[in-house]
C-alpha positions as CSV (number, residue, x, y, z in Angstrom):
1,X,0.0,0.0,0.0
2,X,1.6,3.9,-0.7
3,X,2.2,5.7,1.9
4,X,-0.1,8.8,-0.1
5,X,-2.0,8.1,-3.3
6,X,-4.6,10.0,-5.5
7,X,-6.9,8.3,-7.3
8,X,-8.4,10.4,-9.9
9,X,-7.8,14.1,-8.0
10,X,-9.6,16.8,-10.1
11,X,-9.7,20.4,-8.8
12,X,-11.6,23.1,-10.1
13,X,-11.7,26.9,-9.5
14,X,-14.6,29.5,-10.0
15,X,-18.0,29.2,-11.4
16,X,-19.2,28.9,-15.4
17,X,-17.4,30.3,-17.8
18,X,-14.7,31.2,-15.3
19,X,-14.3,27.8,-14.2
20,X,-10.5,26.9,-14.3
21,X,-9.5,23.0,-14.1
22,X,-6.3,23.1,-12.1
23,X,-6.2,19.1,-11.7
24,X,-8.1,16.7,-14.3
25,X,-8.0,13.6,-13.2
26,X,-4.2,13.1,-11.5
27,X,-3.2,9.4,-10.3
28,X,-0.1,9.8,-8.2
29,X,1.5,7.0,-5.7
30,X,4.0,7.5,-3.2
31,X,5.9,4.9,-1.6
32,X,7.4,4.4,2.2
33,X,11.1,6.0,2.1
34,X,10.9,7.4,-1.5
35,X,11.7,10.7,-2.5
36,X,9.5,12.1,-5.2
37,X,10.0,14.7,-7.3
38,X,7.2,16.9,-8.8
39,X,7.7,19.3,-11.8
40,X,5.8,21.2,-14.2
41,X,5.5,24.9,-16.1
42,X,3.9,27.8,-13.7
43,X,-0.1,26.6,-14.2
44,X,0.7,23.1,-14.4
45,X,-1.4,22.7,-11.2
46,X,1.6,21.3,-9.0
47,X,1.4,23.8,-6.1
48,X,-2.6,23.0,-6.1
49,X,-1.3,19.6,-6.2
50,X,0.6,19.3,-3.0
51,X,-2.0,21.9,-1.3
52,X,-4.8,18.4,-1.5
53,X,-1.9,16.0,-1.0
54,X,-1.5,17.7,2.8
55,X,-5.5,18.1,3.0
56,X,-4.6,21.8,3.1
57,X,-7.8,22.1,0.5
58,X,-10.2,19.3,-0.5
59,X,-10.4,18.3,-4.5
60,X,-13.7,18.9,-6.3
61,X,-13.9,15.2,-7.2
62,X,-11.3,11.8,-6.5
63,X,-9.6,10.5,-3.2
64,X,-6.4,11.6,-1.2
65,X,-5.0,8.7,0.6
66,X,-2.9,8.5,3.8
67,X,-2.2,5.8,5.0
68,X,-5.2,4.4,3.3
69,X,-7.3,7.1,4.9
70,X,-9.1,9.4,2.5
71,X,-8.3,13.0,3.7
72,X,-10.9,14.3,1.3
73,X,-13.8,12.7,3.4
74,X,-13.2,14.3,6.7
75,X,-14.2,17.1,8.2
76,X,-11.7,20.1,8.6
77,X,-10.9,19.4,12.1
78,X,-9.8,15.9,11.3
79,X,-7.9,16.8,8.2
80,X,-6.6,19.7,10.6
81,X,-5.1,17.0,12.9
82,X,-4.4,14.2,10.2
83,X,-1.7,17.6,9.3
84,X,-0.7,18.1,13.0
85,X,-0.3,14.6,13.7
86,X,0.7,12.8,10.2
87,X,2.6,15.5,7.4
88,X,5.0,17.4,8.1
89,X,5.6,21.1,5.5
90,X,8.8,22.6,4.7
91,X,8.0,26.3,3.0
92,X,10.0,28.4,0.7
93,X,10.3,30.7,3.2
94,X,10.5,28.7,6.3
95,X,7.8,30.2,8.2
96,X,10.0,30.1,10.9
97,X,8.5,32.4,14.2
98,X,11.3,35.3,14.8
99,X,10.9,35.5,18.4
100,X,11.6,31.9,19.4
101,X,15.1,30.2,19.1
102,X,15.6,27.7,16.9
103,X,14.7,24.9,19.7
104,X,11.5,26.6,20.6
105,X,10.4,26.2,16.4
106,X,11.0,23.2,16.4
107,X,9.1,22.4,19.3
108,X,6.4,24.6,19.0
109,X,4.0,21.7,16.9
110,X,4.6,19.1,19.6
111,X,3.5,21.5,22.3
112,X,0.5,22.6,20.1
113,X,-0.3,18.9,20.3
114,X,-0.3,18.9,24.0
115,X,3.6,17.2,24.7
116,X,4.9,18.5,27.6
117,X,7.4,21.4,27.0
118,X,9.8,19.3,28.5
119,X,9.5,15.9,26.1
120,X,9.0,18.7,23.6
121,X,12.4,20.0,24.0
122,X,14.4,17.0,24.2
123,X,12.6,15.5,20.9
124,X,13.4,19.5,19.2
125,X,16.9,19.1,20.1
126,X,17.6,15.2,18.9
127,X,16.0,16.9,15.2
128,X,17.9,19.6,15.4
129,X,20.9,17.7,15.8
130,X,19.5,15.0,12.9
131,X,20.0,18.3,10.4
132,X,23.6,18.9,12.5
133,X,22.2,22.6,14.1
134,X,22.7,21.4,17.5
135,X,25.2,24.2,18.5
136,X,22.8,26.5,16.8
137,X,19.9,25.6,19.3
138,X,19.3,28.6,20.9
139,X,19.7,30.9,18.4
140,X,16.4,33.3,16.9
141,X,16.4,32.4,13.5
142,X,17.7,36.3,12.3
143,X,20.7,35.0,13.5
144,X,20.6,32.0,11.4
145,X,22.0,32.2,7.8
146,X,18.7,31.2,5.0
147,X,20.4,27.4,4.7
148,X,20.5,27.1,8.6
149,X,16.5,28.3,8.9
150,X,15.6,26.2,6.3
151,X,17.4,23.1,8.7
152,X,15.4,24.4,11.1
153,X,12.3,23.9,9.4
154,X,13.1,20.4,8.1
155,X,13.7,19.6,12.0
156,X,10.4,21.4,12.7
157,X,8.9,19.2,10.1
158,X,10.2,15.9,11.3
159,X,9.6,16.8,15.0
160,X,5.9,15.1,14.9
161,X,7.6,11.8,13.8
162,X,5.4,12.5,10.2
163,X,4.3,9.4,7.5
164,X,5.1,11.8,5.2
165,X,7.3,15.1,4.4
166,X,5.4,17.9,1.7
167,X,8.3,20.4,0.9
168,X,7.3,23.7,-1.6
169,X,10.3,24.8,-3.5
170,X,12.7,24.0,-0.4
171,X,15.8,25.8,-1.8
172,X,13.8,28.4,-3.6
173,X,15.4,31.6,-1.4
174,X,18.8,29.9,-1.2
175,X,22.0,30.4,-2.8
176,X,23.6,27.5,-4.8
177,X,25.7,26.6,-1.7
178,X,22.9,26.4,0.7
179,X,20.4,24.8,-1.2
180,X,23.1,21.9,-2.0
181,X,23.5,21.3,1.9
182,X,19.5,21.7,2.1
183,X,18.9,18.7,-0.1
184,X,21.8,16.8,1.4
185,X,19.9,16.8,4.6
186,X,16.5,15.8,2.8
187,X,18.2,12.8,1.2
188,X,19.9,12.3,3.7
189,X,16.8,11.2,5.4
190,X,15.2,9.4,2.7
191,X,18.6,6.9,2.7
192,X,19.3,6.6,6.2
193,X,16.2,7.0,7.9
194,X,13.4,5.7,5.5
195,X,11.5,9.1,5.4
196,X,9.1,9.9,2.8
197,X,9.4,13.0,0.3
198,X,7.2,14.6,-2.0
199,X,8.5,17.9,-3.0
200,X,7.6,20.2,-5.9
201,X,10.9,22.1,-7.5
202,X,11.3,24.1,-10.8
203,X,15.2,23.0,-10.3
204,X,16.5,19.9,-12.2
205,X,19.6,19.4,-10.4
206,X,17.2,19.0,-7.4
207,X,15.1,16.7,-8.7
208,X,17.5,14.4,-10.6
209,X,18.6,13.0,-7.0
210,X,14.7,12.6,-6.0
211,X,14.0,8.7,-6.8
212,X,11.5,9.4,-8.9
213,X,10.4,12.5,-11.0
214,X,6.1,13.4,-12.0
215,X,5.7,15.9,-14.5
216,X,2.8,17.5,-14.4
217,X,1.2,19.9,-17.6
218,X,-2.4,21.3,-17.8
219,X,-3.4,19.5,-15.0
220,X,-2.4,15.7,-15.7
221,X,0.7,13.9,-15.4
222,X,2.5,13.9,-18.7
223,X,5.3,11.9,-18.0
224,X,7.0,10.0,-14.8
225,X,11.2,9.3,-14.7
226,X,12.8,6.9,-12.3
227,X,16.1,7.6,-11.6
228,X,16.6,4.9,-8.9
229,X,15.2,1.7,-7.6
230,X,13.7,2.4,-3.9
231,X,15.5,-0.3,-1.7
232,X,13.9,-1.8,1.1
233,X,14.8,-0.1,4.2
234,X,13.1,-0.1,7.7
235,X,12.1,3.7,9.1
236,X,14.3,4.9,12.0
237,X,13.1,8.6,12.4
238,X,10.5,7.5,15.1
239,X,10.8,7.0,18.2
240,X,7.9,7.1,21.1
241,X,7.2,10.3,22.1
242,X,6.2,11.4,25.6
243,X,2.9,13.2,26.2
């Protein structure tokens, strides 16, 4: 079974003769500890794409699975916590909060989820140390260069122990130098700790290391690439978490 699958996701915008079909019909698998790559022209509909895959939005018609769970059934609290709980987000521009240290972002999610601030802590700073920030730990993130917020924000993401990483253009504000050691870290995780990755990236050099690239124009997947065979590897990112 994928870890995330859409069966026949169509999305539409507006009424009548304004009616825009982002998404017409898009079959997309992912599978436990794969990275997947998703490209397309602006309007190709891959941002509205990964908006349904994290139940951000609901599609007009089709299924979202995760974890065999159809997010496009519930009700927006659910799908609020299915995100909480289940998918973690890395942004473009990190969304990072400028008056907590880099710990405190990274445990902020757990604590919304009512962990104790202690348990909270000690799981933000075994992340944070998973992206190598340790020493950085108590540092706001205006004191943090873009590559080193954007660690911080993978380490937010993974925090929650998620079945599945969504990451938006992840080296879109970084210099070449950065966004290298950015994508390190996501793959990285994919190899030696069996996450899952979806991530959307106008960049080929990024997606030629995902495992597998989607390309998506007007709306449909056009073409799919493999670029390397997804070994079988058991998951050590989790661990139990205290409440």
């Amino acid at each position: 079974m994928f870890v995330l699958e859409t069966r026949q996701l169509r999305k539409s915008f507006g009424e009548g003769d304004a009616q825009v079909e982002a998404l017409r019909g898009v079959d997309v698998g992912v599978n436990k500890g794969e990275m997947l790559a998703i490209m397309g022209r602006s309007g190709s509909g891959k941002s509205t794409l990964l908006t349904l895959l994290g139940g951000v939005d609901v599609p007009t018609s089709g299924q979202v699975l995760l974890e065999g769970i159809d997010l496009a059934t519930m009700t927006d609290d659910a799908r609020t916590l299915m995100r909480r709980r289940r998918i973690g987000f890395v942004f473009q521009s990190f969304n990072l909060l400028p008056i907590l240290t880099a710990e405190e972002n990274v445990a902020l999610p757990l604590e919304l989820d009512g962990v104790s601030a202690s348990a909270a802590k000690d799981r933000a700073g075994k992340m944070l140390e998973l992206v190598g920030l340790e020493k950085r730990r108590n540092h706001l993130p205006g004191k943090l260069s873009g590559g080193e917020q954007q660690r911080v924000a993978i380490a937010r993401a993974l925090v929650i122990e998620p079945a599945i990483v969504l990451a938006d253009e992840p080296t879109g504000n970084l210099d070449t130098a950065n966004g290298k050691r950015v994508i390190a870290v996501l793959r990285e995780l994919v190899d030696q700790h069996g996450q899952t990755l979806v991530l959307v990236t106008h960049d080929p050099g990024v997606a030629a290391i995902a495992d597998r690239v989607i390309y998506l124009a007007d709306g449909l997947v056009d073409r799919e690439e493999t670029n390397r065979v997804i070994p079988v590897r058991p998951r050590r990112v989790a661990s139990e978490r205290s409440a």
